[in-house]
Short mmCIF file of the C-alpha atoms (twelve columns), coordinates in Angstrom:
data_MODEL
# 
_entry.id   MODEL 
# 
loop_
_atom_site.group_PDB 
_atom_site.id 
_atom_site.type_symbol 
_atom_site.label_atom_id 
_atom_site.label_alt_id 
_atom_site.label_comp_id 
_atom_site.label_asym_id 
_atom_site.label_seq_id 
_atom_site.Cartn_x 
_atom_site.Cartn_y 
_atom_site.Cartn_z 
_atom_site.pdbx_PDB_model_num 
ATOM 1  C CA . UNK A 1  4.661   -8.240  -4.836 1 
ATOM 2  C CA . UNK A 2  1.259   -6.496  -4.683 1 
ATOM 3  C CA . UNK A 3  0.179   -4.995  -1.750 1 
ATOM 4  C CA . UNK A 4  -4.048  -3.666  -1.753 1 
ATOM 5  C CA . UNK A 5  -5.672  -1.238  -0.012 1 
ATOM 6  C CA . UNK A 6  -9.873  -1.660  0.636  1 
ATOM 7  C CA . UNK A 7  -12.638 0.442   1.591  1 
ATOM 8  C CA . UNK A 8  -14.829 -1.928  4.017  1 
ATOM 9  C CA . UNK A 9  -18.531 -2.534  2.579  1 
ATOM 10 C CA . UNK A 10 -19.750 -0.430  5.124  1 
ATOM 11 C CA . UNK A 11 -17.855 2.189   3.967  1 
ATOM 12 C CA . UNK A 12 -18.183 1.983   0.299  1 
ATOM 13 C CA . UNK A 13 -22.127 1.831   1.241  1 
ATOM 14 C CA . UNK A 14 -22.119 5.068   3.650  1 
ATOM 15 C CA . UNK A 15 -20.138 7.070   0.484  1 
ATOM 16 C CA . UNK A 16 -22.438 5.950   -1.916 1 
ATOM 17 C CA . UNK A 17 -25.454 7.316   0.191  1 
ATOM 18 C CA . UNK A 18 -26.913 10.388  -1.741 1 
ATOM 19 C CA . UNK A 19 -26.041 13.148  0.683  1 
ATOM 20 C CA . UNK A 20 -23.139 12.409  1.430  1 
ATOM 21 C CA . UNK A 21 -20.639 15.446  1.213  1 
ATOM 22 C CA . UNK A 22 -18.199 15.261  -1.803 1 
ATOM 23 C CA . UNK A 23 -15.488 16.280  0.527  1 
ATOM 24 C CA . UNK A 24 -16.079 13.552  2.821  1 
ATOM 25 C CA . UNK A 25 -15.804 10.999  -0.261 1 
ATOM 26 C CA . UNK A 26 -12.893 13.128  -1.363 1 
ATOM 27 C CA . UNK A 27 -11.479 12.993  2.205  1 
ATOM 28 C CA . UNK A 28 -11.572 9.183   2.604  1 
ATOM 29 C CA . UNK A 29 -10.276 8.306   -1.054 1 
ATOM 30 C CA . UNK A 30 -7.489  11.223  -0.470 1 
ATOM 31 C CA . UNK A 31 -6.712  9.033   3.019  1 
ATOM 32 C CA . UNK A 32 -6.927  5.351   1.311  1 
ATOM 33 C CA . UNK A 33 -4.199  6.703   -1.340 1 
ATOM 34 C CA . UNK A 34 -2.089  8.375   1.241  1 
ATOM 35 C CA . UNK A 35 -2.230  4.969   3.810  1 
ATOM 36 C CA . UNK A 36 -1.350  2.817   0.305  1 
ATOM 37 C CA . UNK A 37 2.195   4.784   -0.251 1 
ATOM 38 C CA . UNK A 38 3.185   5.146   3.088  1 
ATOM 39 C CA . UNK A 39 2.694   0.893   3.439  1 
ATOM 40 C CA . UNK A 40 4.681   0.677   0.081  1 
ATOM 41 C CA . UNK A 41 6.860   2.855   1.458  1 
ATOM 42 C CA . UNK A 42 8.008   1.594   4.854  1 
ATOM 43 C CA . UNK A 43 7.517   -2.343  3.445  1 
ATOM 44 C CA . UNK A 44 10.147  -1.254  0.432  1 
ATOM 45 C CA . UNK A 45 11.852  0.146   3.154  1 
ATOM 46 C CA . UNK A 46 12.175  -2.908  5.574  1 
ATOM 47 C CA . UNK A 47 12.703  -5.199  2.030  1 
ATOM 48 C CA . UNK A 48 16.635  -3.301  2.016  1 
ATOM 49 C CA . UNK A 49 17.687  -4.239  5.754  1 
ATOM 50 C CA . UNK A 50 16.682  -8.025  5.417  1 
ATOM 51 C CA . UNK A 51 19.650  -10.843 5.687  1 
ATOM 52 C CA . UNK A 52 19.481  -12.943 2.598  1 
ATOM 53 C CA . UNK A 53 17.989  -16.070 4.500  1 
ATOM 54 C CA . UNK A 54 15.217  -14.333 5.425  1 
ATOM 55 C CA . UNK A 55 14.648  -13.020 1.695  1 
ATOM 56 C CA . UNK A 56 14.516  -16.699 0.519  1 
ATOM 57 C CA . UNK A 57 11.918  -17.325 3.812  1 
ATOM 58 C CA . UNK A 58 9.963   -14.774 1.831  1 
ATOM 59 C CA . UNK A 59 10.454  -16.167 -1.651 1 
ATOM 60 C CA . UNK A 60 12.380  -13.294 -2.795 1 
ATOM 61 C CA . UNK A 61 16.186  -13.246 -3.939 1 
ATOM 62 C CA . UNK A 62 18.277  -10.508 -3.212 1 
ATOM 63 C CA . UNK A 63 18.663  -9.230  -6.592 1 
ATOM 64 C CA . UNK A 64 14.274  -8.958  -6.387 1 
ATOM 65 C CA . UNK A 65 14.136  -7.595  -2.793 1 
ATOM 66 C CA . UNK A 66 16.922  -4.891  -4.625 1 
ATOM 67 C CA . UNK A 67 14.441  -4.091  -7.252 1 
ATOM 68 C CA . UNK A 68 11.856  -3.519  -5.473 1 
ATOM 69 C CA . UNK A 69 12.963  -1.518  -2.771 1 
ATOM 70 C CA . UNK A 70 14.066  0.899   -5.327 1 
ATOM 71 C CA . UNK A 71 10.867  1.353   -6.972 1 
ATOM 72 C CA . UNK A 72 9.035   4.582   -5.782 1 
ATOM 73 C CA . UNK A 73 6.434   4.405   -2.987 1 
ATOM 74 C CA . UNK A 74 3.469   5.757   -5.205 1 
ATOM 75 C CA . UNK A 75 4.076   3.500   -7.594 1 
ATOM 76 C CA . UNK A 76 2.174   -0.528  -7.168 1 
# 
Protein backbone atom coordinates (compact mmCIF):
# COMPACT_ATOMS: atom_id res chain seq x y z
CA UNK A 1 0.00 0.00 0.00
CA UNK A 2 1.85 2.96 -1.57
CA UNK A 3 0.45 6.13 -1.53
CA UNK A 4 2.54 9.15 -4.00
CA UNK A 5 2.73 12.54 -3.78
CA UNK A 6 3.52 14.77 -7.34
CA UNK A 7 4.63 18.09 -8.21
CA UNK A 8 2.39 19.02 -11.43
CA UNK A 9 4.65 19.70 -14.68
CA UNK A 10 3.89 23.12 -14.36
CA UNK A 11 5.29 23.22 -11.23
CA UNK A 12 8.36 21.20 -11.56
CA UNK A 13 8.93 23.63 -14.75
CA UNK A 14 8.32 27.09 -12.76
CA UNK A 15 11.10 25.62 -9.92
CA UNK A 16 13.43 24.71 -12.38
CA UNK A 17 13.35 28.32 -13.92
CA UNK A 18 16.80 29.99 -13.11
CA UNK A 19 15.67 32.70 -10.75
CA UNK A 20 13.69 31.16 -8.95
CA UNK A 21 14.28 31.75 -5.10
CA UNK A 22 15.82 28.69 -3.26
CA UNK A 23 13.35 29.28 -0.54
CA UNK A 24 10.49 29.09 -2.74
CA UNK A 25 11.85 25.55 -4.07
CA UNK A 26 12.63 24.84 -0.45
CA UNK A 27 9.11 26.03 0.52
CA UNK A 28 7.17 23.82 -1.94
CA UNK A 29 9.36 20.53 -1.42
CA UNK A 30 9.13 21.34 2.57
CA UNK A 31 5.02 21.47 1.76
CA UNK A 32 4.92 18.22 -0.68
CA UNK A 33 6.72 16.23 2.34
CA UNK A 34 4.55 17.69 4.99
CA UNK A 35 1.00 16.98 2.72
CA UNK A 36 2.66 13.16 2.12
CA UNK A 37 2.70 12.33 6.12
CA UNK A 38 -0.27 13.93 7.07
CA UNK A 39 -2.21 11.60 4.03
CA UNK A 40 -0.24 8.57 5.50
CA UNK A 41 -1.23 9.65 8.54
CA UNK A 42 -4.99 10.14 8.60
CA UNK A 43 -5.34 7.03 5.79
CA UNK A 44 -3.33 4.72 8.57
CA UNK A 45 -5.59 6.29 10.73
CA UNK A 46 -9.02 5.48 9.04
CA UNK A 47 -7.26 1.73 8.08
CA UNK A 48 -7.85 0.96 12.34
CA UNK A 49 -11.73 1.91 12.52
CA UNK A 50 -12.72 -0.24 9.38
CA UNK A 51 -15.22 -3.44 9.94
CA UNK A 52 -13.50 -6.46 8.54
CA UNK A 53 -15.89 -6.67 5.40
CA UNK A 54 -14.91 -3.61 4.30
CA UNK A 55 -11.05 -4.55 4.73
CA UNK A 56 -11.62 -7.54 2.35
CA UNK A 57 -13.68 -4.78 -0.12
CA UNK A 58 -10.24 -3.23 -0.03
CA UNK A 59 -8.13 -6.34 -0.46
CA UNK A 60 -6.64 -6.09 2.85
CA UNK A 61 -7.04 -8.64 5.87
CA UNK A 62 -7.21 -7.51 9.21
CA UNK A 63 -4.00 -8.77 10.35
CA UNK A 64 -2.48 -6.24 7.09
CA UNK A 65 -4.82 -3.26 7.78
CA UNK A 66 -3.14 -3.95 11.67
CA UNK A 67 0.27 -3.63 10.27
CA UNK A 68 -0.03 -0.94 8.58
CA UNK A 69 -1.80 1.31 10.65
CA UNK A 70 0.96 0.89 13.06
CA UNK A 71 3.67 1.90 10.86
CA UNK A 72 4.73 5.61 11.43
CA UNK A 73 3.28 8.39 9.24
CA UNK A 74 6.76 9.54 7.80
CA UNK A 75 7.55 6.41 6.90
CA UNK A 76 6.14 4.99 2.90
Amino acid sequence: MTQTLTLSTETVAILNQRGTPVLAVFAVKFAVCVTKMTSRRRTRNALKQLEPWQLDDVGLTPKQAHDESIRVFWKA
